[in-house]
mmJSON file of the N, C-alpha and C atoms, coordinates in Angstrom:
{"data_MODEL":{"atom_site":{
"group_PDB":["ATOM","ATOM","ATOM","ATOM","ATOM","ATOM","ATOM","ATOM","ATOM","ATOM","ATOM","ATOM","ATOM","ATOM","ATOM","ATOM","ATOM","ATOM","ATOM","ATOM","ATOM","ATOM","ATOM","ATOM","ATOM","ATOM","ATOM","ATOM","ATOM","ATOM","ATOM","ATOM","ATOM","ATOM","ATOM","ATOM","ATOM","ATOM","ATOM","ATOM","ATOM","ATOM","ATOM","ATOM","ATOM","ATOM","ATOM","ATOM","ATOM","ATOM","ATOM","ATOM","ATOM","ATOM","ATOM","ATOM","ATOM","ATOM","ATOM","ATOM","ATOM","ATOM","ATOM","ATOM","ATOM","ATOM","ATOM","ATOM","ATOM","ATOM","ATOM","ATOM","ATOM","ATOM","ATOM","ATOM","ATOM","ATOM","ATOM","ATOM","ATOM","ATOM","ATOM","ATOM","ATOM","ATOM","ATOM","ATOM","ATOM","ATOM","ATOM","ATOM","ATOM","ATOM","ATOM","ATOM","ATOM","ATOM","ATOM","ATOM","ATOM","ATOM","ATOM","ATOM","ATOM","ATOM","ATOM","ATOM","ATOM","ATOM","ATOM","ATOM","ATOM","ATOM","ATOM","ATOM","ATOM","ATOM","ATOM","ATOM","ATOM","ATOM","ATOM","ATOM","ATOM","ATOM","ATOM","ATOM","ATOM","ATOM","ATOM","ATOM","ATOM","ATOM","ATOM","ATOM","ATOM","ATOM","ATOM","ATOM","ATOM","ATOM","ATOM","ATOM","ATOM","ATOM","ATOM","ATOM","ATOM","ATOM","ATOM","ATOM","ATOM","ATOM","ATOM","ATOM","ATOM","ATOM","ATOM","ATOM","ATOM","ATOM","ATOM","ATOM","ATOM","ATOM","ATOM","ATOM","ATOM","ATOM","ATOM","ATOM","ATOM","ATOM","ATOM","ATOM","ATOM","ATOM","ATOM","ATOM","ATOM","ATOM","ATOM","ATOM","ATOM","ATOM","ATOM","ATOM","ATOM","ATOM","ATOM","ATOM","ATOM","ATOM","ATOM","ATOM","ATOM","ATOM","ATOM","ATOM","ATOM","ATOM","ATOM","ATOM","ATOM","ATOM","ATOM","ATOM","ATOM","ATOM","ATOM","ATOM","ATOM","ATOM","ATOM","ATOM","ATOM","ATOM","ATOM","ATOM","ATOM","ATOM","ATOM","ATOM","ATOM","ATOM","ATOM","ATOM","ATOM","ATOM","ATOM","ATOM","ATOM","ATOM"],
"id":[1,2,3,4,5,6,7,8,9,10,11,12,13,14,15,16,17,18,19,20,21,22,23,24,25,26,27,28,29,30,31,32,33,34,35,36,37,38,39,40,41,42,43,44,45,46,47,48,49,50,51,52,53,54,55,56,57,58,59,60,61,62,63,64,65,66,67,68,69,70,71,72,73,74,75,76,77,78,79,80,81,82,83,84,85,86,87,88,89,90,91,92,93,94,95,96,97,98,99,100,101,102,103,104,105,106,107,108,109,110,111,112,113,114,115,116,117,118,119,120,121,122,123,124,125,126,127,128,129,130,131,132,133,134,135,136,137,138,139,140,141,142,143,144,145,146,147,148,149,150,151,152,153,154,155,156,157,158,159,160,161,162,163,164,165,166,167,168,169,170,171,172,173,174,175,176,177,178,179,180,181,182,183,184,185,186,187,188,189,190,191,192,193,194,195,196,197,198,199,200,201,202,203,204,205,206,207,208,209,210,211,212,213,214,215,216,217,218,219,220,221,222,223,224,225,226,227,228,229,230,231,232,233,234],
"type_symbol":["N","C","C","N","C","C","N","C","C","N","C","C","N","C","C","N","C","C","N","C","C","N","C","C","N","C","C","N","C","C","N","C","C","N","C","C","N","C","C","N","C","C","N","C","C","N","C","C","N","C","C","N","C","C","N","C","C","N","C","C","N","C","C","N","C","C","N","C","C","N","C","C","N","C","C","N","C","C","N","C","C","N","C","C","N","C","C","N","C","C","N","C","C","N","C","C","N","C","C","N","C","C","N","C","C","N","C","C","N","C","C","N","C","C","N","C","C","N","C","C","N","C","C","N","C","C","N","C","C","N","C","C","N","C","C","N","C","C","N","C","C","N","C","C","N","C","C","N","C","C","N","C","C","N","C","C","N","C","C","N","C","C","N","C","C","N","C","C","N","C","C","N","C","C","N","C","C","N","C","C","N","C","C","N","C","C","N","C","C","N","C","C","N","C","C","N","C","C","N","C","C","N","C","C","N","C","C","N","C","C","N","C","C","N","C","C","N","C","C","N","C","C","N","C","C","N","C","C","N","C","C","N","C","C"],
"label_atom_id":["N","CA","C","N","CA","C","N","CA","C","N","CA","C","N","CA","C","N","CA","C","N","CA","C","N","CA","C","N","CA","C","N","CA","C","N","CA","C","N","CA","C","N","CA","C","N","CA","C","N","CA","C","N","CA","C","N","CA","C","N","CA","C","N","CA","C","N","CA","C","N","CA","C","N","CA","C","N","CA","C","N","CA","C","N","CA","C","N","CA","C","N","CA","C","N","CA","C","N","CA","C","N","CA","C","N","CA","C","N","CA","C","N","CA","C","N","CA","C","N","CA","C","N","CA","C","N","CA","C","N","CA","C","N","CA","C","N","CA","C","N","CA","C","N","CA","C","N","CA","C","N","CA","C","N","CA","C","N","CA","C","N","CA","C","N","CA","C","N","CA","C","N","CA","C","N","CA","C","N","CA","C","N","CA","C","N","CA","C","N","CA","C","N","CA","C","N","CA","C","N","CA","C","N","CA","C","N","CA","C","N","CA","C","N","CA","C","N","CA","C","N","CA","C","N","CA","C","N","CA","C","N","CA","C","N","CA","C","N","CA","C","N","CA","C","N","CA","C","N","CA","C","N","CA","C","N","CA","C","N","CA","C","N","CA","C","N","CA","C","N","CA","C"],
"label_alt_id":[null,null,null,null,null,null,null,null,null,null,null,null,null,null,null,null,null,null,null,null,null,null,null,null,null,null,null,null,null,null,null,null,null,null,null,null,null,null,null,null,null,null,null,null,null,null,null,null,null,null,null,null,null,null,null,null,null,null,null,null,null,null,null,null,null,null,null,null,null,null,null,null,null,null,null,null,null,null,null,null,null,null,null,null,null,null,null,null,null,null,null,null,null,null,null,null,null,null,null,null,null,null,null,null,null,null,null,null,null,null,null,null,null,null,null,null,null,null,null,null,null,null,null,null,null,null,null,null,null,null,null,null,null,null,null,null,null,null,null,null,null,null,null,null,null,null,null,null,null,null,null,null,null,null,null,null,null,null,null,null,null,null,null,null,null,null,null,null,null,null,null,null,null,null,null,null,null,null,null,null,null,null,null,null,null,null,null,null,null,null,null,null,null,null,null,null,null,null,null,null,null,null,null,null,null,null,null,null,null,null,null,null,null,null,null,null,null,null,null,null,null,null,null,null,null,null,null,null,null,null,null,null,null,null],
"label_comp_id":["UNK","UNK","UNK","UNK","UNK","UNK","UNK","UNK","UNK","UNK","UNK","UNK","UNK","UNK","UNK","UNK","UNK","UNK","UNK","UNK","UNK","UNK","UNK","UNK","UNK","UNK","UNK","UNK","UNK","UNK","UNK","UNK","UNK","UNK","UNK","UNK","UNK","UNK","UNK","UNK","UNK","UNK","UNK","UNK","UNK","UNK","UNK","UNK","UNK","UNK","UNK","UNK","UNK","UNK","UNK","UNK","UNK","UNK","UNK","UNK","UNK","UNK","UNK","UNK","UNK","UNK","UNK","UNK","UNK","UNK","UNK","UNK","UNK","UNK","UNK","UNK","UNK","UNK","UNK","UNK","UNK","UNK","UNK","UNK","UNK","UNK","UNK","UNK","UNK","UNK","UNK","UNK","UNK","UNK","UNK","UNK","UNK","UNK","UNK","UNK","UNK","UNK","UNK","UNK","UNK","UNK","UNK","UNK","UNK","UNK","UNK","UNK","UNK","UNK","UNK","UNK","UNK","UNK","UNK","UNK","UNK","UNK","UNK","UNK","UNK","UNK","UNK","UNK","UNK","UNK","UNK","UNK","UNK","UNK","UNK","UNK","UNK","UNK","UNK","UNK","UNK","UNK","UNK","UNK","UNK","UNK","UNK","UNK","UNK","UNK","UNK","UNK","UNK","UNK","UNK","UNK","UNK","UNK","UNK","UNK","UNK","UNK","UNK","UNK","UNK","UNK","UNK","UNK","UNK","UNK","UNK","UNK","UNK","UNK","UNK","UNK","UNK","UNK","UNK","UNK","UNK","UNK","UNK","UNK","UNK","UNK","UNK","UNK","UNK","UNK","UNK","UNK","UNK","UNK","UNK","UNK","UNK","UNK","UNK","UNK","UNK","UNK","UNK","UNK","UNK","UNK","UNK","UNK","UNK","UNK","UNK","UNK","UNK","UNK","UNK","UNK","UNK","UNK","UNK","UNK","UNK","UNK","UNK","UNK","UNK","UNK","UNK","UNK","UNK","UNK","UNK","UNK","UNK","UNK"],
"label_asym_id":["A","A","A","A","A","A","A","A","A","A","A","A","A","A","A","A","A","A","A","A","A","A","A","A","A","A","A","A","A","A","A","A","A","A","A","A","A","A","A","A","A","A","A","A","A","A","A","A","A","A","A","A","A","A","A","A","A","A","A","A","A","A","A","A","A","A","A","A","A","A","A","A","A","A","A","A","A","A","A","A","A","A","A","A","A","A","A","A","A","A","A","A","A","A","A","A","A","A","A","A","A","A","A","A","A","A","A","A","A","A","A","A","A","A","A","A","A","A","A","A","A","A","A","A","A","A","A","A","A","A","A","A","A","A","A","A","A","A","A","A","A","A","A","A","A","A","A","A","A","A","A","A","A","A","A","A","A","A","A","A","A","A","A","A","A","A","A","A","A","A","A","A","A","A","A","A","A","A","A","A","A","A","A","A","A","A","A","A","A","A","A","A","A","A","A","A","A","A","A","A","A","A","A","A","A","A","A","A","A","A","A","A","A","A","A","A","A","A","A","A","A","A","A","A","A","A","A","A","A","A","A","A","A","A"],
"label_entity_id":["1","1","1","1","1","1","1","1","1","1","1","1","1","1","1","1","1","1","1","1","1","1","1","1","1","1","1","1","1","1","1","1","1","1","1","1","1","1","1","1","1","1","1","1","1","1","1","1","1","1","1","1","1","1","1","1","1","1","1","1","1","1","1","1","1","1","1","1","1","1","1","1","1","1","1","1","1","1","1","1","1","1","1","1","1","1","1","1","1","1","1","1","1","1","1","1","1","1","1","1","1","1","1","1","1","1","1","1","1","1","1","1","1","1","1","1","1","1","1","1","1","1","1","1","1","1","1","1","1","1","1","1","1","1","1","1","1","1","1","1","1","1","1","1","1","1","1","1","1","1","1","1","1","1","1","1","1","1","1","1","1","1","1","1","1","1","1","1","1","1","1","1","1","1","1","1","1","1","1","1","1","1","1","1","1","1","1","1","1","1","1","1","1","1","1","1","1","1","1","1","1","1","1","1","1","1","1","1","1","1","1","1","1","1","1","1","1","1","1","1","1","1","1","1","1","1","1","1","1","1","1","1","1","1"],
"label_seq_id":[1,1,1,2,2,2,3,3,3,4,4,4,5,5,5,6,6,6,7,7,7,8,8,8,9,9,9,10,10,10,11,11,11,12,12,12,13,13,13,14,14,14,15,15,15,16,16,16,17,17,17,18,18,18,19,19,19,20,20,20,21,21,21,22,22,22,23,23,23,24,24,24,25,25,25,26,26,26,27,27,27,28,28,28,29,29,29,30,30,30,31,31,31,32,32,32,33,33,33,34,34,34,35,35,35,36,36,36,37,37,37,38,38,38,39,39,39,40,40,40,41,41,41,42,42,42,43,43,43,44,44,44,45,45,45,46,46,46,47,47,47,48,48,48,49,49,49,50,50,50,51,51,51,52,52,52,53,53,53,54,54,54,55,55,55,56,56,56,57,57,57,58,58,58,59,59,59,60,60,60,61,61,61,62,62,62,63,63,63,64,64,64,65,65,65,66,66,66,67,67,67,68,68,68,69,69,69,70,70,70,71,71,71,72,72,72,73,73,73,74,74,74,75,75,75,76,76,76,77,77,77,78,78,78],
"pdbx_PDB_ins_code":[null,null,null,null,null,null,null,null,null,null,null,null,null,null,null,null,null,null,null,null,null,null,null,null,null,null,null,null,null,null,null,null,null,null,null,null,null,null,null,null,null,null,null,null,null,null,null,null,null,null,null,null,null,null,null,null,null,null,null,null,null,null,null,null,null,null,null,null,null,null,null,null,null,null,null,null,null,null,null,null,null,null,null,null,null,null,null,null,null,null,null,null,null,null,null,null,null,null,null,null,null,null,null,null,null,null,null,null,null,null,null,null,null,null,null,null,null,null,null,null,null,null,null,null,null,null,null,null,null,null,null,null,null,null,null,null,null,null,null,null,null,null,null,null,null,null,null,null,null,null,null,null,null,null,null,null,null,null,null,null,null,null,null,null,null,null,null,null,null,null,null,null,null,null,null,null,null,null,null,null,null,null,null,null,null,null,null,null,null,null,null,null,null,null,null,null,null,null,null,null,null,null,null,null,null,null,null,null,null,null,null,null,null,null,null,null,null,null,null,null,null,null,null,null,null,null,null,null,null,null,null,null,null,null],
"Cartn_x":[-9.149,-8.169,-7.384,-7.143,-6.05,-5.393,-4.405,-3.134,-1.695,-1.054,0.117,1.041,2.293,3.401,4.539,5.423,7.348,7.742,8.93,9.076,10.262,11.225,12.998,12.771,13.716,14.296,14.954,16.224,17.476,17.326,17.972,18.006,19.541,19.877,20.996,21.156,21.576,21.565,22.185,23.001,24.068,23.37,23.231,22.241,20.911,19.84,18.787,17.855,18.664,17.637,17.615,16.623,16.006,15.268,15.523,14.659,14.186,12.44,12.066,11.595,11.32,10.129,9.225,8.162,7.272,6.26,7.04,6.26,4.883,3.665,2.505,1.542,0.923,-0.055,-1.405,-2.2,-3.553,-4.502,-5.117,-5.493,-6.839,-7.282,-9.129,-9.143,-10.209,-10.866,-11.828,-12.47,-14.24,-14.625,-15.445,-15.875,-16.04,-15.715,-16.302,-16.725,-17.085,-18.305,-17.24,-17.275,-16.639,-17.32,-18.318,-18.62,-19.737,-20.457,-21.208,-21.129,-19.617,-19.078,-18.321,-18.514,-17.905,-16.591,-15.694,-14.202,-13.587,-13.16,-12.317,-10.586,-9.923,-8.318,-7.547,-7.347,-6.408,-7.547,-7.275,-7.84,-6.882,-7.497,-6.977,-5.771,-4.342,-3.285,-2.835,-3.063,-2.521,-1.064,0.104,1.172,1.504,1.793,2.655,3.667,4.523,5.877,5.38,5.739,5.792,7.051,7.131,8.462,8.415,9.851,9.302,10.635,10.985,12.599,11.91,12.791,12.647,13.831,13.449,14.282,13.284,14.445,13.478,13.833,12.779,12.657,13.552,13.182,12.978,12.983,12.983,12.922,12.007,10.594,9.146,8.806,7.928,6.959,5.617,5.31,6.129,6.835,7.482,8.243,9.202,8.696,9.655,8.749,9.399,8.919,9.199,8.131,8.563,7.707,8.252,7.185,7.37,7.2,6.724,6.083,5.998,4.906,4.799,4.12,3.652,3.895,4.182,3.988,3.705,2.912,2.604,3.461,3.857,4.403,3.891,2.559,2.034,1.12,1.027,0.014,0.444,0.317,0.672,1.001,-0.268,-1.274,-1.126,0.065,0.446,1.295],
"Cartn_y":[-21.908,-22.859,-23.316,-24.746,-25.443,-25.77,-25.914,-26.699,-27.017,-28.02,-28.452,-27.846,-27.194,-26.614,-27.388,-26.625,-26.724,-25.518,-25.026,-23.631,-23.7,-22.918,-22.76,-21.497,-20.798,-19.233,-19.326,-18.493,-18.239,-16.37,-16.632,-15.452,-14.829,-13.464,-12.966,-12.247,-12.262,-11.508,-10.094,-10.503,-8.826,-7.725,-7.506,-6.855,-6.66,-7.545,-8.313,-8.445,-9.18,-9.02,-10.954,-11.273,-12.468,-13.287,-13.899,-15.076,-15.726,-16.407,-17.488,-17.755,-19.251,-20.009,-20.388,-20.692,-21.768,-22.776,-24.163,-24.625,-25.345,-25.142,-24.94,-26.463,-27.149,-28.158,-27.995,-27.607,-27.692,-28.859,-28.653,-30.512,-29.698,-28.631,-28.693,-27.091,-26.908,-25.441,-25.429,-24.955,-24.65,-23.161,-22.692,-21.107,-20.471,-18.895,-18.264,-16.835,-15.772,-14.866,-13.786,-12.659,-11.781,-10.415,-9.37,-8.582,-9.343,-10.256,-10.935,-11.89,-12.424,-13.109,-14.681,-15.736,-16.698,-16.735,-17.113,-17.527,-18.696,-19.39,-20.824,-20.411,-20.687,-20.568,-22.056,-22.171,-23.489,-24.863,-25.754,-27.182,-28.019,-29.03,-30.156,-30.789,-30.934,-31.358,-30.466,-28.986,-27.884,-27.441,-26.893,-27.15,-25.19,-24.906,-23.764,-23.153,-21.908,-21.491,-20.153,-19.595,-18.535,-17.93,-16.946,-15.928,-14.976,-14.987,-13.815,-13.474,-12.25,-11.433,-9.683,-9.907,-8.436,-8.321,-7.148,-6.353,-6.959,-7.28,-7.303,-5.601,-5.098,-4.114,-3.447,-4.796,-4.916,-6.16,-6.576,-7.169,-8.163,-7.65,-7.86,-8.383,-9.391,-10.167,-9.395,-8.852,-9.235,-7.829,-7.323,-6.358,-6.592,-6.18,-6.836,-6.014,-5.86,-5.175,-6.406,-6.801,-8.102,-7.758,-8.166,-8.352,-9.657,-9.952,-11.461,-11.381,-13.02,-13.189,-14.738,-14.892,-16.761,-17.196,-18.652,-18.631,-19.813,-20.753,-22.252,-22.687,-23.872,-24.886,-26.617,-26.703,-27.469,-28.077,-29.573,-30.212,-31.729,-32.275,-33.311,-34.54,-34.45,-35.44,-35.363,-34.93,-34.94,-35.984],
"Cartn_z":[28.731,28.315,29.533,29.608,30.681,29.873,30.885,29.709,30.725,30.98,31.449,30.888,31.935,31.141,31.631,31.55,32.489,31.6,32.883,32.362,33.051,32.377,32.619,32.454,33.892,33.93,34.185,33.58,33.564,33.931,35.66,36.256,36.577,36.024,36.411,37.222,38.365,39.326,39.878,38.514,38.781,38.329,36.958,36.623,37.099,37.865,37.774,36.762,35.698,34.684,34.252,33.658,33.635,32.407,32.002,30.873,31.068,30.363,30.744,29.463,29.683,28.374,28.916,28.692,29.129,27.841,28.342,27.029,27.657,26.501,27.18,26.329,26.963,26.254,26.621,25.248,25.82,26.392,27.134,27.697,28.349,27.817,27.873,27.243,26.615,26.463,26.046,26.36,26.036,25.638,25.183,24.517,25.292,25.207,26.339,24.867,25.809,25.28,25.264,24.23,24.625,23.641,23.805,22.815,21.834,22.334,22.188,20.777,20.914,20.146,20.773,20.554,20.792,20.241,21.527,21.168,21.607,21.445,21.81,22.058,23.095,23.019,22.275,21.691,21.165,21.545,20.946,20.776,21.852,22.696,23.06,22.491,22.611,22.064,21.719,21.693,20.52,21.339,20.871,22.025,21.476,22.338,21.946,23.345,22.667,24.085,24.047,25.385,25.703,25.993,25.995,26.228,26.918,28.182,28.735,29.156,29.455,29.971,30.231,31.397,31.741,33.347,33.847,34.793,36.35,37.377,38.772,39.539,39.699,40.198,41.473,42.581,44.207,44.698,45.64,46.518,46.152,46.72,46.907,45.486,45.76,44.869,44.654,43.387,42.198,41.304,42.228,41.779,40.535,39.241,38.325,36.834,36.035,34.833,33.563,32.607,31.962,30.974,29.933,28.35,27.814,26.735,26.465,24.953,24.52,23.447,23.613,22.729,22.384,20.911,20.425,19.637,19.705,18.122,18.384,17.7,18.926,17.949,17.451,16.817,16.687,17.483,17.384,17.799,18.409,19.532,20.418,19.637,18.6,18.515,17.05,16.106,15.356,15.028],
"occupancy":[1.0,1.0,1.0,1.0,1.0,1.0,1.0,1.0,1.0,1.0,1.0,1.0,1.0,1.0,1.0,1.0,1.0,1.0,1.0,1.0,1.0,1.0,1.0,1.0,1.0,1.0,1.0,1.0,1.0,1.0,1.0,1.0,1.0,1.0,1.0,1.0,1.0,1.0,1.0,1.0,1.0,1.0,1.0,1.0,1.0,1.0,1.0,1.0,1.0,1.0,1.0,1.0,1.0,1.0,1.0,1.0,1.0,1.0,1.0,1.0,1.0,1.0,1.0,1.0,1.0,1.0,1.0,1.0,1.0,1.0,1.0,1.0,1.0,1.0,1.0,1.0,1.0,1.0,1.0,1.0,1.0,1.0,1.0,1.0,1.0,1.0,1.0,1.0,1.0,1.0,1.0,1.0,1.0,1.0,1.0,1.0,1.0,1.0,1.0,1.0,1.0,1.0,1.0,1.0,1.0,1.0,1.0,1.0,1.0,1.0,1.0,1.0,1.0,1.0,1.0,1.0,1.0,1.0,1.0,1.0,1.0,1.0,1.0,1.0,1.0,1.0,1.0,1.0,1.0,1.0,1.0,1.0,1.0,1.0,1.0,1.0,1.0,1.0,1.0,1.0,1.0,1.0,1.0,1.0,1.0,1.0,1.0,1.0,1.0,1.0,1.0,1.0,1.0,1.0,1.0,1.0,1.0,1.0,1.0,1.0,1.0,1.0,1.0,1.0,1.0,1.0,1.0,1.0,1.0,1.0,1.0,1.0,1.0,1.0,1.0,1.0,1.0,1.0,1.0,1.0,1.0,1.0,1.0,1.0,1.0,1.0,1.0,1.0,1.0,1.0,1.0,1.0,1.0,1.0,1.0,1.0,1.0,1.0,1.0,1.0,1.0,1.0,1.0,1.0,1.0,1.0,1.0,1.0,1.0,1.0,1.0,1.0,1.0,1.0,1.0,1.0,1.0,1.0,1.0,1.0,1.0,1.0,1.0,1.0,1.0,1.0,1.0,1.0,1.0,1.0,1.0,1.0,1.0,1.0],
"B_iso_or_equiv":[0.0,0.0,0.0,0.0,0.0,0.0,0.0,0.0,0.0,0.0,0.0,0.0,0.0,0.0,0.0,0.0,0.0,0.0,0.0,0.0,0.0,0.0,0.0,0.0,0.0,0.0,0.0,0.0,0.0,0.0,0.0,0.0,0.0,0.0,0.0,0.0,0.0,0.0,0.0,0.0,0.0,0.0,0.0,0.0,0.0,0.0,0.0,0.0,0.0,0.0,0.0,0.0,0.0,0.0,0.0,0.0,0.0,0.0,0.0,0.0,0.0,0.0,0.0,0.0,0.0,0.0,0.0,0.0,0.0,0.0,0.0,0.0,0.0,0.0,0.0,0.0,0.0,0.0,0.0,0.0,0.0,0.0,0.0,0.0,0.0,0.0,0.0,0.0,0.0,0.0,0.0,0.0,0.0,0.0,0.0,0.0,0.0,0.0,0.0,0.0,0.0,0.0,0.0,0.0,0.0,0.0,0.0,0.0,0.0,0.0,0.0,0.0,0.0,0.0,0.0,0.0,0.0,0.0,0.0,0.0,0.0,0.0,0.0,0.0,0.0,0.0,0.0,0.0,0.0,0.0,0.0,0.0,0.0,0.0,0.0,0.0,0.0,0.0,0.0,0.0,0.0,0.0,0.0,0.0,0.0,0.0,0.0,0.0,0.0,0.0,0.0,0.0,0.0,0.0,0.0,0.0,0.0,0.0,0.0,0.0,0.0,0.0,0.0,0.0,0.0,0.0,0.0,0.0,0.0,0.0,0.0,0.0,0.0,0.0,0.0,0.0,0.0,0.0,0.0,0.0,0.0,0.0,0.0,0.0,0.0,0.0,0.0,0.0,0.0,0.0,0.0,0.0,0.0,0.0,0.0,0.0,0.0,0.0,0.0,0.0,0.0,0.0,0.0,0.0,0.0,0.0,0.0,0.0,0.0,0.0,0.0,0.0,0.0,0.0,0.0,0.0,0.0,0.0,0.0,0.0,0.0,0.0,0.0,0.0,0.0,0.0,0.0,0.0,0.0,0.0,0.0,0.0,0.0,0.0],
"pdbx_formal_charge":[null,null,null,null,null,null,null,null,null,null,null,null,null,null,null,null,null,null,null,null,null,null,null,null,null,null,null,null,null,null,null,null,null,null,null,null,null,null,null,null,null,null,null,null,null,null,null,null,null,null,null,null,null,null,null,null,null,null,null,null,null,null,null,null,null,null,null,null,null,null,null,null,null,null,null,null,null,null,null,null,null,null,null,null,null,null,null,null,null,null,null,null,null,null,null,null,null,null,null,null,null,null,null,null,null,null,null,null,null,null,null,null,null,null,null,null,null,null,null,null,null,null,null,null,null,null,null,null,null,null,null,null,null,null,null,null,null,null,null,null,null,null,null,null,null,null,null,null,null,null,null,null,null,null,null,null,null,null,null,null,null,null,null,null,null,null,null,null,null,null,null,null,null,null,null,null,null,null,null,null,null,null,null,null,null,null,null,null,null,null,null,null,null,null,null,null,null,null,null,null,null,null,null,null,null,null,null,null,null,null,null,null,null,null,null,null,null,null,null,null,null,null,null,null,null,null,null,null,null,null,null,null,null,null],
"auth_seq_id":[1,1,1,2,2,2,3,3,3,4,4,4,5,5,5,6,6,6,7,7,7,8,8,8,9,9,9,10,10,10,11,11,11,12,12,12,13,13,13,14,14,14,15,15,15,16,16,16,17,17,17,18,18,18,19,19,19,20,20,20,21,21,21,22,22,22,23,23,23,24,24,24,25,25,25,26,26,26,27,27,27,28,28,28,29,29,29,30,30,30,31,31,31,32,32,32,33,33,33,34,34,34,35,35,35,36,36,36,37,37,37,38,38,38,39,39,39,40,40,40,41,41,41,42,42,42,43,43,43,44,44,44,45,45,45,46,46,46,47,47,47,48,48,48,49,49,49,50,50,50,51,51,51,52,52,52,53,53,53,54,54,54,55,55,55,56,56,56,57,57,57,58,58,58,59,59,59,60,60,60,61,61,61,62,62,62,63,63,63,64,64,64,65,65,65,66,66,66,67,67,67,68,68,68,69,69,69,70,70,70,71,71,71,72,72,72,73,73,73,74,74,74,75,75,75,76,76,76,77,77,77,78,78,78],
"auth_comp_id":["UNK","UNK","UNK","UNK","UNK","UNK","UNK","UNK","UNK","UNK","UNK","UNK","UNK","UNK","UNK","UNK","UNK","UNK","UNK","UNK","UNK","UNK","UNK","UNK","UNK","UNK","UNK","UNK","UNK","UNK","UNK","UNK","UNK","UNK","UNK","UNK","UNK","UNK","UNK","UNK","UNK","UNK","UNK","UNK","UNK","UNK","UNK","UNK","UNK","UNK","UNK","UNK","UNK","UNK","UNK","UNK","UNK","UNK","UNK","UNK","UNK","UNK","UNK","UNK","UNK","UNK","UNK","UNK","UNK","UNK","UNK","UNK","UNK","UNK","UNK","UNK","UNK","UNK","UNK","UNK","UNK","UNK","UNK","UNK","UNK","UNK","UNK","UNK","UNK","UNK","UNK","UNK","UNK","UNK","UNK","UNK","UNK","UNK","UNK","UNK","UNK","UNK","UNK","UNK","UNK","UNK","UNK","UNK","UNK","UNK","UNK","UNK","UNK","UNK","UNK","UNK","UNK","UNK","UNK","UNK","UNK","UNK","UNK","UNK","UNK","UNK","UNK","UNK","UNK","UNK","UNK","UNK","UNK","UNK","UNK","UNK","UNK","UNK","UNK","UNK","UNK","UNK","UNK","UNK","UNK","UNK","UNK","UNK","UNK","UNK","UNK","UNK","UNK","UNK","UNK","UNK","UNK","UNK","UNK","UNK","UNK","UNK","UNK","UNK","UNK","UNK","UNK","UNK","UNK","UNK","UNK","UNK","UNK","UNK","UNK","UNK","UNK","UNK","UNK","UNK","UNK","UNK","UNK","UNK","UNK","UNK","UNK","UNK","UNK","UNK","UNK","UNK","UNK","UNK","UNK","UNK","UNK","UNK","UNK","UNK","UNK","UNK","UNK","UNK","UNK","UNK","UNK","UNK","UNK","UNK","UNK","UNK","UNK","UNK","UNK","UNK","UNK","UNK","UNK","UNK","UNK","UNK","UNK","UNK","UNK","UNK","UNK","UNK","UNK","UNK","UNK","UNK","UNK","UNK"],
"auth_asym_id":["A","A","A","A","A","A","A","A","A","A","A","A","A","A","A","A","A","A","A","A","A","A","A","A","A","A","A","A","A","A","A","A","A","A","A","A","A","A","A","A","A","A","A","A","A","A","A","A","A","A","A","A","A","A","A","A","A","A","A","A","A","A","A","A","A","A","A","A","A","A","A","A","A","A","A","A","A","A","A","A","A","A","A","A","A","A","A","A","A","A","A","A","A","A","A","A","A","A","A","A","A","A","A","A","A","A","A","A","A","A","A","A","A","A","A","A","A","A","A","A","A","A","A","A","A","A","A","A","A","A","A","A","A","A","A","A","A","A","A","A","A","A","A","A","A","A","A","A","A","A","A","A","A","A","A","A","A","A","A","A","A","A","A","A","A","A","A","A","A","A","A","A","A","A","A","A","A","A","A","A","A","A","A","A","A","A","A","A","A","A","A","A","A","A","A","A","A","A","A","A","A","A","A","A","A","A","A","A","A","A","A","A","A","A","A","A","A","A","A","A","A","A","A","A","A","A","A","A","A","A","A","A","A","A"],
"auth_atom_id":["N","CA","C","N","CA","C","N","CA","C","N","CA","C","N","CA","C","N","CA","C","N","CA","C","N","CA","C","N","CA","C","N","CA","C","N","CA","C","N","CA","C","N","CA","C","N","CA","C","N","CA","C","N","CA","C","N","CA","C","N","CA","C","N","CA","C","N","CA","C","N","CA","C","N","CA","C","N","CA","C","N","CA","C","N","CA","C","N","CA","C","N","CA","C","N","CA","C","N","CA","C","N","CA","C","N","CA","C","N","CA","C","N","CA","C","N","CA","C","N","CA","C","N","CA","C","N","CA","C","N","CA","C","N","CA","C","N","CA","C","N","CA","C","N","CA","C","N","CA","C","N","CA","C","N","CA","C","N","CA","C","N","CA","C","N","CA","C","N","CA","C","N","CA","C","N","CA","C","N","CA","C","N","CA","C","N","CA","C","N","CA","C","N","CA","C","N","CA","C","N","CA","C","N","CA","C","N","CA","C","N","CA","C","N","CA","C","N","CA","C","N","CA","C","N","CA","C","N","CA","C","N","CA","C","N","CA","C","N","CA","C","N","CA","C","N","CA","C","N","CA","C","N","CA","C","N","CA","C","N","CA","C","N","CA","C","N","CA","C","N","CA","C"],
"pdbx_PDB_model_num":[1,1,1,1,1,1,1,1,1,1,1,1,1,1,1,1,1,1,1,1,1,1,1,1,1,1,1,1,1,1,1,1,1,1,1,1,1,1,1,1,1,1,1,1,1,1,1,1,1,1,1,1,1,1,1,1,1,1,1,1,1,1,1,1,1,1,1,1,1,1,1,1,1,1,1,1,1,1,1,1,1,1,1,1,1,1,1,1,1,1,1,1,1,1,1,1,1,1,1,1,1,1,1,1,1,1,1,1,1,1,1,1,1,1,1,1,1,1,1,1,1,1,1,1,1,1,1,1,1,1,1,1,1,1,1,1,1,1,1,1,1,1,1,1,1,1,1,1,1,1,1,1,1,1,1,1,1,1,1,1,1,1,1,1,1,1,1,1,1,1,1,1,1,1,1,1,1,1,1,1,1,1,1,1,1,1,1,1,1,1,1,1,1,1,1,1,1,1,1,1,1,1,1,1,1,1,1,1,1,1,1,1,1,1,1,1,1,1,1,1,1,1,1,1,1,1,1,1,1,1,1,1,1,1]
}}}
């Protein structure tokens, strides 16, 4: 899957702890193989966000502990 995003983080520095989104557009995917099963990620136009917050560790890239999820929010082309 490809897909065009933009993504806002909101970083705090005292703590070092951090938020992001990223909103995501699909704009190609094709099948791939997995367990000898075909899978597709989202359709052309399909839009969905990601989520992500966590702690920066250190310094160094990419020192940082982060969890996350996705969810969809529709279709472009709706």
């Amino acid at each position: 899957m490809t897909g065009s995003s933009h993504q806002q983080v909101v970083f705090n520095g005292s703590p070092g702890t951090f938020s992001a989104y990223t909103d995501v557009t699909v704009t190609e995917s094709k099948a791939f193989g997995l367990g000898g099963k075909p899978y597709r990620l989202g359709k052309v136009g399909d839009t969905f966000r990601v989520f992500y917050f966590g702690d920066v560790t250190g310094m160094a890239v990419p020192s940082a502990l982060f969890g996350g999820y996705a969810v969809g929010t529709g279709r472009v082309n709706d």
